[in-house]
N, C-alpha and C positions, 0 to 999 in steps of 0.2 A: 712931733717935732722931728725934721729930718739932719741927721749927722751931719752929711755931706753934699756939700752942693758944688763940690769940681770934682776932678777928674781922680781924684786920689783914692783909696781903700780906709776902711775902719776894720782892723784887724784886733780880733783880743782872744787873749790866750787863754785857751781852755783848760790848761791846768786851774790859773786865778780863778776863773770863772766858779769851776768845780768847788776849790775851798772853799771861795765865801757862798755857797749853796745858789749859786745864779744859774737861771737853764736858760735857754734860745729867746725863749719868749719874752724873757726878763729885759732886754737887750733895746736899743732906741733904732728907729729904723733905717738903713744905713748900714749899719755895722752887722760885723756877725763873728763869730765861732769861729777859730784856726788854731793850727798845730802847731805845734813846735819848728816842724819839717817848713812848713808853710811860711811860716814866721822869719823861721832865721832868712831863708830863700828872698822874700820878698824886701828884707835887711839890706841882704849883699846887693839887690837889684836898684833900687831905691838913692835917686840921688839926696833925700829928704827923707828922715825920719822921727815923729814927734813919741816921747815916750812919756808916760807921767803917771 
């Protein structure tokens, strides 16, 4: 099943990831692995942001 079908990103935080013991592979295809640096950056860019 793929995440995204427009134009937007699937961004998930690597720290979370780490706690609950999830690696790359875990992950639906689409989305992927980002930093904090990544994260906030794409925040302040971003006229739309879903969080949950």
């Amino acid at each position: 099943m793929e995440v995204n079908r427009s134009k937007g990103s699937v961004l998930l935080c690597g720290s979370c990831m780490d706690a609950r013991g999830m690696a790359d592979e875990d992950v639906m295809d689409g989305a992927r692995r980002s930093t904090m640096d990544e994260l906030g950056s794409a925040t302040l860019a971003a006229d739309r942001v879903l969080v949950f």
